[in-house]
N, C-alpha and C positions, 0 to 999 in steps of 0.2 A: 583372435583380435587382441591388439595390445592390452585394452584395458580388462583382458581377462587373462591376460600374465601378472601371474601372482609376486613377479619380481617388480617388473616394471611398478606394479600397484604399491610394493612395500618401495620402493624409491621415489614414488610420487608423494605419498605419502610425508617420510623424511625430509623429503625437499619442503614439504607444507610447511613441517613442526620447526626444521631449521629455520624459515620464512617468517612464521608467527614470533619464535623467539626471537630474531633481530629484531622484530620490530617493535616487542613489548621490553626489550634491552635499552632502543631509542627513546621509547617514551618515558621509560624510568628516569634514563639520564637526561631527557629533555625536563624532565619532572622536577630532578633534583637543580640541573639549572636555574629554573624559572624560583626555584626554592630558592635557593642560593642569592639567587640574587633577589628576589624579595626583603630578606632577608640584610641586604645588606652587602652583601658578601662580594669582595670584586680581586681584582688580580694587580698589585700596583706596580710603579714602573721597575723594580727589582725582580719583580716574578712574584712578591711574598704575597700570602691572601689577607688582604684588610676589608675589615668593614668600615660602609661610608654611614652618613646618618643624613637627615635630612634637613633644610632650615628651609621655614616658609617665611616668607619677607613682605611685609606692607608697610605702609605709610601716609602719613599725610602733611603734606599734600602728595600725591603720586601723581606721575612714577621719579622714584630717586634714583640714581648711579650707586650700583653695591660695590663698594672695594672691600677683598677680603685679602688680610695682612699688605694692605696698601698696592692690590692689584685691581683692575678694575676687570669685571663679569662682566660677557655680554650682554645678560640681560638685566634688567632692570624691576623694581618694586613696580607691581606684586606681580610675587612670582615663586617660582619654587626651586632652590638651588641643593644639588646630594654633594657632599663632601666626604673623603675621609674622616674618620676618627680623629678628633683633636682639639687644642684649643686655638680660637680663632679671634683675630683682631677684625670686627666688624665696623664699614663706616660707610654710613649712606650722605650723598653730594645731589645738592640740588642747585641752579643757581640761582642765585638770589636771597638765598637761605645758610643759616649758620649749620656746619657740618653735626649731625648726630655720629657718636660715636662709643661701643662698648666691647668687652672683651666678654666672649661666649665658649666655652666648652661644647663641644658635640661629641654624646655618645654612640659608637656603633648604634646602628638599630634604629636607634630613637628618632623624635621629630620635633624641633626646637621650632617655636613659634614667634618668628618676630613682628608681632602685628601691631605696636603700640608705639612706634617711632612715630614722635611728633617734630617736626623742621619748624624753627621760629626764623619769620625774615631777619636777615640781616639789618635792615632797618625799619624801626617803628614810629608809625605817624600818628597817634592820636588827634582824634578831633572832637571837639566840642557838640554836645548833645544839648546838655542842659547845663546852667549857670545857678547854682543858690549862694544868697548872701552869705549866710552862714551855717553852719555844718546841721546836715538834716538830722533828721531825731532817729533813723536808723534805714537799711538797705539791704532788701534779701530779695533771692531768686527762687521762683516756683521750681518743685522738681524735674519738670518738663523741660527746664530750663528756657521756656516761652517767655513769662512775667516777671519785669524786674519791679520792684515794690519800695518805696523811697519815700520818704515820710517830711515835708515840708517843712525846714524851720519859721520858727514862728506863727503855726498856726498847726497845733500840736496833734489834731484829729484830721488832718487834713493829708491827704497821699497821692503822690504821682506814680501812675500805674504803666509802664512801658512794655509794649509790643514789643518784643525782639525779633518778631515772622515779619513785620512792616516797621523798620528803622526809623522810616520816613515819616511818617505819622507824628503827630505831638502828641505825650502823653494824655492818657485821661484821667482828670481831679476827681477824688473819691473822698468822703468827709462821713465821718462816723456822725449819729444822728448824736442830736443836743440829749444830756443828762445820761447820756450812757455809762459818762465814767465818772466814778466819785471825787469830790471838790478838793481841790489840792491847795495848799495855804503857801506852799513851797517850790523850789522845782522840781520838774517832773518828767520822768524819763519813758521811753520803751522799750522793751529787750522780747526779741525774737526767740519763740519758742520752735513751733515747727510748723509746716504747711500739711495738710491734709492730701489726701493721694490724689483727689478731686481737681488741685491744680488751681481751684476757685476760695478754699478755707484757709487760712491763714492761723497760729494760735500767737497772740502776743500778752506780754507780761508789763502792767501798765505800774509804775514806783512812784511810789508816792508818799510824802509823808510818816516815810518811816515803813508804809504799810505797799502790798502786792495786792492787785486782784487780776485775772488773769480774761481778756475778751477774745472772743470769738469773730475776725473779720471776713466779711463775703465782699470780695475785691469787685464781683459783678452788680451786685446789692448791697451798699452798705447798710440802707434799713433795714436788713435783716440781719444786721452783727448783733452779739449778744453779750452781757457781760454775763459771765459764767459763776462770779460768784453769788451775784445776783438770782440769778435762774435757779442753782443749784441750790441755794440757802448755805454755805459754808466759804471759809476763808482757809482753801490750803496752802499748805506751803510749798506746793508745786503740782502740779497738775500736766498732765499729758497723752497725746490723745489714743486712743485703744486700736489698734492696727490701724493706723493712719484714717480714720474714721474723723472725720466732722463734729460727728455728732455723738461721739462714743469716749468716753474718758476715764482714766485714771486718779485718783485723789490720794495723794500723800502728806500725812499728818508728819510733819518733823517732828513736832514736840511726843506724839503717843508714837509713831512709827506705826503709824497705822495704815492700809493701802486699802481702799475703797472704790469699787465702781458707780457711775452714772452713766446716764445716755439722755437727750432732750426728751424724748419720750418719757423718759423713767427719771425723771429728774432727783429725784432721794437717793441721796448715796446710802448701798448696800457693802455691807462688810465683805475684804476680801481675801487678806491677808497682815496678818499679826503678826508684831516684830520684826519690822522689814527696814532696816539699815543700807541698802541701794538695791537698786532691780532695774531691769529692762525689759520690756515687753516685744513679743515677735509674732507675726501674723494675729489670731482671732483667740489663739486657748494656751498660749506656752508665755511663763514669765520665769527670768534667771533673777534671784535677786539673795541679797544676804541675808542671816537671821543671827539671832543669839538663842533663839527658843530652841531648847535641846540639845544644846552645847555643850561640851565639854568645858571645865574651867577654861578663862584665860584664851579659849576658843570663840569664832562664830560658823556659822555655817553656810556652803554655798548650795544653795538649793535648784531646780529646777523642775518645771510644774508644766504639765501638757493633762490640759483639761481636766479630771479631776484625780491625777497620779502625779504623786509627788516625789522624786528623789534627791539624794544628797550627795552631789560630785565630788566636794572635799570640804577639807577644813582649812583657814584662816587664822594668825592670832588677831584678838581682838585687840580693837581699838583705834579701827578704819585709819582714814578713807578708804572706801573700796569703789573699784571699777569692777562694772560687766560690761558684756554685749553679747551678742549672737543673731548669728542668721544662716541662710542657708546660701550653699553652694552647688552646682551643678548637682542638687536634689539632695544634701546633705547638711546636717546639721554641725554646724562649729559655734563651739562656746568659747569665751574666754574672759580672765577675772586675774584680779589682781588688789590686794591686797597692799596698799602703796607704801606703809615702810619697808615692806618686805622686801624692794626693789624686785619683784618678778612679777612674770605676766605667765599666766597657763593657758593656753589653750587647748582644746579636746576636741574628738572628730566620734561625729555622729555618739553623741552619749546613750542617748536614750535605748538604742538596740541595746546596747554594753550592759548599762543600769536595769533594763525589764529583763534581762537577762540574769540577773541575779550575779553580775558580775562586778559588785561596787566595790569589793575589798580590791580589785585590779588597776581599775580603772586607773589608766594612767593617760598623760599629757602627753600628743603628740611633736610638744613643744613647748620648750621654755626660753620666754625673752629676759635678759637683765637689762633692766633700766632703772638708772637711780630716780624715786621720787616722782613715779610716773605719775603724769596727771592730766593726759589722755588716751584714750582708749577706742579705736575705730576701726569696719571694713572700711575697704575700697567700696565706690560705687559698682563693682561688678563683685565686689564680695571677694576676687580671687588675695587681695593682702589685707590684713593683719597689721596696721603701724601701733605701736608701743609709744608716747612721748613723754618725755622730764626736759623741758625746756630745749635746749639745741640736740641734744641726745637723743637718736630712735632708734627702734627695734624694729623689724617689719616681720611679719612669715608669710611666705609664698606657699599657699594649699595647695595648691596646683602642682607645682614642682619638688615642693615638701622642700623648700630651703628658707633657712633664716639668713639675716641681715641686720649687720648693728654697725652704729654710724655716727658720729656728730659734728654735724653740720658747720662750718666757717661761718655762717652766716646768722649773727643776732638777730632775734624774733622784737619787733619794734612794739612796745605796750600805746593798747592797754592790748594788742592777742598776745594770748598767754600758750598758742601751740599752734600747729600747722593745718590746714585742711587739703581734704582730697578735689586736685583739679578734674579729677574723671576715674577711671578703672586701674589708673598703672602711676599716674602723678600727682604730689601732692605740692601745695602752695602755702607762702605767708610773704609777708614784707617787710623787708628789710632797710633799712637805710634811707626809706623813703620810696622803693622799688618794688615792685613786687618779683618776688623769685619763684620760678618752677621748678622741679626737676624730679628723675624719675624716682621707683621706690625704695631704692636702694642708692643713690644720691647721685646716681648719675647723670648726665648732660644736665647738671644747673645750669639757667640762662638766668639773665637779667631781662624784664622786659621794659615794664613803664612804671611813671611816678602813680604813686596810689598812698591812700589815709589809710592806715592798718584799722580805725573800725571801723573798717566797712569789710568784707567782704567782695569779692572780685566776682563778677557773673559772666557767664563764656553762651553764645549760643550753640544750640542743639548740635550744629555738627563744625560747632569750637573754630570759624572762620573769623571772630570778630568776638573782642574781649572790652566790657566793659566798665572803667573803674571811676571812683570818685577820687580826687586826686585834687591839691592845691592850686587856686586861681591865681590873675593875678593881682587883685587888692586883698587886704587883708582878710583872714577868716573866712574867705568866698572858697566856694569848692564846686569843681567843672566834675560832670559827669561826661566822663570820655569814652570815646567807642574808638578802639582800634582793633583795625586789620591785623588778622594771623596769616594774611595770604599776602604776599605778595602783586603789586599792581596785575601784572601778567597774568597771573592766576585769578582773580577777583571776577 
């Protein structure tokens, strides 16, 4: 029988092994394919092998037209487009809307994120909300970006509290209870410290008389505001609140440079830290703050304290101002300080591993900003930049991307704001001219929007379809609380 011929059997055989190896030949090279081009890797119209990279595109409002080096794609925001390697002229078109436009490098391999293109209509209509005689005593927006908070002229404890989830609604009048706040002989201002994570606490800085005391307001209840230096038994020279807590506080003595906690529970402030010439505090146990105790001449030190471990990032000459901050990032810690004649900003990426690692003689700065005379110091609301300011001059660093950006601005900052703030994750805002100006972190697509009072602050809702500002009436000294559209009729 065949299959007990010993030849036949060694040829069926080989015919197998041959069999198996083509076919474990096909899957390598199917393998390396699939590789290949995961990878990147592709064939361009010469035959040469290029790698393409990837851009992912969104916007708002969507969907936009992407033209790349003034060609138009078929498809549109959001979306996901592979290019070759290269640098690329991006512009996304919508109608109705002023064109966004920037120039992006893409590296083989990689995957460039363009999610933060924001389209401002072509034309803006504000319209009228609210009417005060004359200019309110001040205007801040909850971090939720829900409750705008507007303070009545001439009726100095008195506040219009606006719904931004129901436009249409009239505000609701909120009045701090009688004797809360100490008898003023002068006039008397308010200045906005911070809100509480609560969305409902408010912290404000009532001037008076030469003198500060700092209240506690409950937008939902104002019988339950508290004046805190009252409660506390002391008169700091600044005060603020211990990881966005209500009820949980910081106490800084200017004159001793002394840093003290309380809580409404605990009301006696406990000692906390000595010699303390700026700081910031972050979540519930970590504060960055500067010192002179333990200095070297002619030195101070920059400190940083996560529950009860304490180390020393760098040195400073003395003789301030100093800036910090810090917070975290996609689960990391970044610090950054700056010493303001020095004209530099530092910043550091995740110290603390670095520092308990016994690695402080290294420690070095992932990044240095020059800015002359900086005299503010901020994240983004998403944390991913870094802006450095000395008046029109910025710095920015991108954590994410690990790139700096330095820039200044055409456009004069109108007093009494003394720098810019961030309109969201990726833009920052101030007013100019009487305008308010937006534009990206790196100074890209400024636009002009609407008329606005530079002290006030500009409040955007939660998903930035409608911008609301105080802005000149028209008799004299009246100021319109304005609400306009960021969308478009069409789109509305």
């Amino acid at each position: 029988m065949d299959y007990l011929d010993p030849k036949k059997q060694f040829r069926h055989k080989v015919m197998l092994w041959i069999g198996y190896g083509l076919i474990g030949i096909a899957i390598a090279i199917g393998t390396l394919v699939l590789l290949y081009q995961a990878y990147g890797f592709g064939l361009g119209k010469n035959g040469k092998v290029i790698q393409n990279g990837l851009f992912f595109f969104s916007s708002h409002p969507h969907p936009a037209d992407i033209y790349v080096n003034g060609t138009l794609k078929s498809v549109r925001t959001n979306t996901r487009l592979s290019l070759p390697e290269g640098i690329y002229n991006i512009t996304l078109k919508r109608d109705g809307y002023r064109d966004w436009q920037r120039i992006i490098p893409l590296d083989g391999g990689s995957v460039e994120h363009v999610d933060y293109p924001f389209l401002v209509p072509k034309s803006l209509s504000p319209k009228k909300v609210n009417a005060y005689a004359a200019a309110p005593t001040l205007m801040t927006q909850s971090p939720d970006r829900r409750w705008v908070f507007v303070g009545q002229p001439g009726a100095f404890t008195t506040f219009d509290v606006f719904d931004l989830k129901n436009p249409d609604k009239a505000p609701v009048t909120v009045s701090l209870p009688a004797n809360l706040l100490s008898k003023a002989s002068s006039p008397e201002s308010w200045q906005f410290v911070e809100w509480a994570d609560d969305n409902q606490h408010l912290l404000l800085q009532h001037l008076y008389d030469g003198k500060t005391e700092y209240v506690l307001v409950d937008r939902t209840d104002p019988s339950q505001s508290v004046n805190l230096n009252a409660t506390l038994s002391t008169a700091p020279g600044k005060l603020t609140l211990k990881n966005k807590k209500y009820d949980q506080y910081y106490l800084y003595d200017t004159a001793a440079d002394n840093l003290k906690i309380a809580t409404l529970k605990q009301p006696s402030p406990q000692a906390y830290l000595e010699h303390v010439l700026a700081y910031q505090s972050y979540s519930d146990d970590t504060m960055l703050y500067v010192t002179d105790s333990g200095a070297p001449a002619g030195k101070v030190l920059l400190r940083l304290r996560v529950g009860d471990k304490t180390w020393t990032v760098r040195n400073f000459p003395a003789g301030g101002p100093y800036l910090v901050d810090l917070t975290e990032y996609s689960g990391t810690m970044y610090v950054t300080a700056s010493a303001v004649n020095e004209n530099k900003v530092y910043i550091y990426k995740d110290p603390v591993s670095q520092l308990s690692g016994g690695s402080a003689q290294s420690l070095a700065p992932v990044q240095v900003l020059h800015v002359s005379q900086p005299g503010y110091l901020s994240f983004s609301d998403s944390a991913q930049f870094i802006v450095a300011e000395g008046g029109t001059e910025f710095g920015v660093y991108d954590v994410e991307n690990k790139q700096a950006f330095h820039y200044t601005s055409p456009f004069a900052i109108d007093a009494p704001q003394v720098h810019a703030g961030w309109m969201d994750g990726n833009r920052l805002t101030y007013v100019s001219d009487g305008k308010l100006v937006i534009f990206d972190y790196d100074d890209a697509n400024r636009q002009v929007l609407v008329s606005a009072d530079s002290r006030y602050e500009p409040a955007f809702t939660q998903n930035y379809n409608f911008l609301y500002t105080l802005s000149p009436g028209t008799s004299a000294g009246q100021l319109n609380l304005d609400r306009t559209p960021l969308l478009t009729p069409a789109d509305q």
